[in-house]
C-alpha positions in Angstrom: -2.5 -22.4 13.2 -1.3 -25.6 11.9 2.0 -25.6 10.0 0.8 -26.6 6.2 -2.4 -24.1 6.8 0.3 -21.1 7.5 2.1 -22.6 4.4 -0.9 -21.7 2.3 -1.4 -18.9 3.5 2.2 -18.0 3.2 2.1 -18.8 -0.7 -1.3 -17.2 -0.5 0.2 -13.7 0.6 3.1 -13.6 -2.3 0.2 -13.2 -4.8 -1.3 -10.9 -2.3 1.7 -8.6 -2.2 2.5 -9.0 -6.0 -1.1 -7.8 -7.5 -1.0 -4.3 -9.0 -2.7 -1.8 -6.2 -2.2 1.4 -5.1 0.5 0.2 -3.0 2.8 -1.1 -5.5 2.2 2.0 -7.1 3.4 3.8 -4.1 6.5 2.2 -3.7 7.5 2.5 -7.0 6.7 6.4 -7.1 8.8 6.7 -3.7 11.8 4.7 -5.5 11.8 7.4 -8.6 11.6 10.8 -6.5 13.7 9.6 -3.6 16.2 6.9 -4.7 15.7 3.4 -2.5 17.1 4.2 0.7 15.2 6.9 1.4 12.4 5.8 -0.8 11.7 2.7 1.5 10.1 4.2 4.1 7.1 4.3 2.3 7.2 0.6 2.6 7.1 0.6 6.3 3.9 3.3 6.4 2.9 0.6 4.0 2.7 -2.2 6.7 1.4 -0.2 9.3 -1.4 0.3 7.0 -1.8 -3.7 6.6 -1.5 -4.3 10.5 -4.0 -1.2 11.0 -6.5 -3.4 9.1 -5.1 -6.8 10.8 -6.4 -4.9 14.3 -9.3 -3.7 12.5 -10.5 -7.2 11.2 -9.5 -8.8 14.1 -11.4 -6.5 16.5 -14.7 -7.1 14.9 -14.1 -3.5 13.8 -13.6 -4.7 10.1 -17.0 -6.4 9.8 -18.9 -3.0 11.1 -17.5 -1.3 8.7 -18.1 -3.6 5.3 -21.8 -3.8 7.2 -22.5 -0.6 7.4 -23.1 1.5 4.4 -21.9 5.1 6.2 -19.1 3.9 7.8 -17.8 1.7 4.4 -19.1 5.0 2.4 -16.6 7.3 4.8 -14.0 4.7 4.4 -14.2 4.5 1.0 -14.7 8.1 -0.4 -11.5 9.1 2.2 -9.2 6.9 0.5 -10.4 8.5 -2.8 -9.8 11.1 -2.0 -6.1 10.7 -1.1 -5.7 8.8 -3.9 -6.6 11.4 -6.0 -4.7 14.3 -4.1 -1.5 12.2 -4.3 -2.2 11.6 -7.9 -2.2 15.8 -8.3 0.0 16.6 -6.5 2.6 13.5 -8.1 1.4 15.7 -10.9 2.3 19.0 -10.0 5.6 17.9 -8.6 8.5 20.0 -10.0 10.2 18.4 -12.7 13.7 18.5 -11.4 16.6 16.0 -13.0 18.6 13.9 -10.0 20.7 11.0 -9.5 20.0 8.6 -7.1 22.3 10.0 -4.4 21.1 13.5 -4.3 19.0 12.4 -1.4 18.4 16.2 -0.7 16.6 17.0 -3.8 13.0 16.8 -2.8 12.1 18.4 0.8 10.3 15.3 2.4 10.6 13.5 5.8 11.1 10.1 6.2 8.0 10.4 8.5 6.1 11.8 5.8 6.5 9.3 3.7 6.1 6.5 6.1 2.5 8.1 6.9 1.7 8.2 3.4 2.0 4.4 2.9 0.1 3.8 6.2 -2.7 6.4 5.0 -2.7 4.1 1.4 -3.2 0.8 3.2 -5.4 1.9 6.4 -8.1 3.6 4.4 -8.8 1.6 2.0 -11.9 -0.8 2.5 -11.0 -3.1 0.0 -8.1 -4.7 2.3 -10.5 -4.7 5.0 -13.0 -6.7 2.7 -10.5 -8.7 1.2 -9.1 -9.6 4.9 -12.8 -10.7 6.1 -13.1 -12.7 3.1 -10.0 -14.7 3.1 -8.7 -14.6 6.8 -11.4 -16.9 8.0 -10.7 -19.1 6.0 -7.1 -20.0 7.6 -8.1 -19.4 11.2 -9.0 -22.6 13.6 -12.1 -20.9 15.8 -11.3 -23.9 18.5 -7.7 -21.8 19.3 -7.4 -18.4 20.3 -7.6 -16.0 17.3 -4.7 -13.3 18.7 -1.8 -15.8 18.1 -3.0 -16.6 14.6 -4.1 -13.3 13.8 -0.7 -12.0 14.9 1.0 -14.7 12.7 -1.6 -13.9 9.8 -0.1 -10.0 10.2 3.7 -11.0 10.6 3.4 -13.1 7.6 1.6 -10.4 5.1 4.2 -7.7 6.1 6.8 -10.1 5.4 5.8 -10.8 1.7 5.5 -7.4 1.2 8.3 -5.8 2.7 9.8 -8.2 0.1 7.8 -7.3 -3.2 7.3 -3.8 -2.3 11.6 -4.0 -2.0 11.8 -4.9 -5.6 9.2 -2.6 -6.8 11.3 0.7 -4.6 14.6 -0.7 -6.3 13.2 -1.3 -10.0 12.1 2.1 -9.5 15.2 3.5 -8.0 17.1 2.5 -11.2 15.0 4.1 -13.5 16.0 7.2 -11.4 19.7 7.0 -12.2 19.3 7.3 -15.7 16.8 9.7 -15.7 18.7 13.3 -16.5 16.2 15.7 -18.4 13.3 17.9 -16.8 11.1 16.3 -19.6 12.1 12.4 -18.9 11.2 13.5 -14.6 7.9 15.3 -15.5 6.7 12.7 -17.8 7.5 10.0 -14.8 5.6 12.3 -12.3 2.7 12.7 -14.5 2.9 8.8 -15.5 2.7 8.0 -11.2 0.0 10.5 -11.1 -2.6 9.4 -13.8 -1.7 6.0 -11.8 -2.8 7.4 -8.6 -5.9 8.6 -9.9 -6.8 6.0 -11.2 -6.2 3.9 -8.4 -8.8 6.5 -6.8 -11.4 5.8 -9.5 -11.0 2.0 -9.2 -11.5 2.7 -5.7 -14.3 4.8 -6.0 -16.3 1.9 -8.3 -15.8 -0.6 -5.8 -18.8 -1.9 -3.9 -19.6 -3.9 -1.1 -20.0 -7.9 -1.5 -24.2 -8.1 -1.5 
């Protein structure tokens, strides 16, 4: 990949990671219940998810899928599905008041909440249409496609790793001055309608004719 084609595609990928999506919203509901440090870790499940559909689209995988209506169908309706179960149970979460260093106030794993970032990003068939869509359009067919997929994939997780950084911490400091039960549950519920309705824009969205 020439060097001013990766620089497009590099100012390409800020807006990428910068757009509203369930994964900003996911970062930002990890910084409010869990403070940044530990809340970060979503982030990382987060680009797992993005090189999950890097392989994916890269493998030919990612063009089966957006061809065939029951495997985009599956793909789809899963991540609605966990959408809308993160959504309740965001809402259902116990409206606890915490400080930011209270890092043992909600019982979750750093694993868990890495492989609820990877679950948002990997099943959701919009990145995977998105990818086929765009990616071609930066690749040179004349030079082997792993090297500039694998540069394609370093440079998407770095942009977000970034953005989804400032979303955890913008969050994260709304958590320090949150001290009533009745500020944390309206938060939860907020994240949760957000969730949902993630799911539901999901759930409306339909394959390129």
């Amino acid at each position: 990949m020439d060097f001013s084609v990766w620089l497009t595609f590099f100012a390409a990928s800020w807006a990428i990671s910068l757009s509203p999506g369930a994964g900003a919203i996911a970062a930002m509901s990890s910084g409010l219940n869990y403070g940044f440090r530990r809340g970060y870790f979503t982030t990382f499940g987060l680009i797992l998810g993005i090189l999950t559909q890097v392989v994916v689209v890269g493998a030919g995988l990612g063009a089966l899928i957006a061809a065939s209506t029951l495997g985009f169908t599956l793909v789809k309706w899963l991540g609605v599905a966990y959408l809308v179960w993160l959504g309740i149970q965001q809402w259902r979460a116990p409206a606890k008041a915490m400080v930011a260093t209270d890092t043992g106030a909600r019982e979750v794993t750093r694993r868990q909440l890495v492989l609820r970032g990877w679950m948002i990003n990997a099943v959701n068939p919009k990145g995977t249409v998105f990818l086929l869509a765009v990616v071609p359009q930066f690749l040179d067919l004349h030079q082997p496609l792993a090297p500039q997929y694998l540069v394609i994939g370093a440079t998407l997780c770095f942009t977000d790793l970034v953005v989804m950084a400032g979303y955890t911490v913008l969050a994260s400091k709304v958590l320090s001055v949150l001290r009533s039960a009745a500020h944390i549950k309206a938060m939860n519920r907020a994240f949760g309608t957000l969730f949902i309705a993630a799911g539901a824009l999901l759930a409306g969205f339909k394959r390129a004719a």
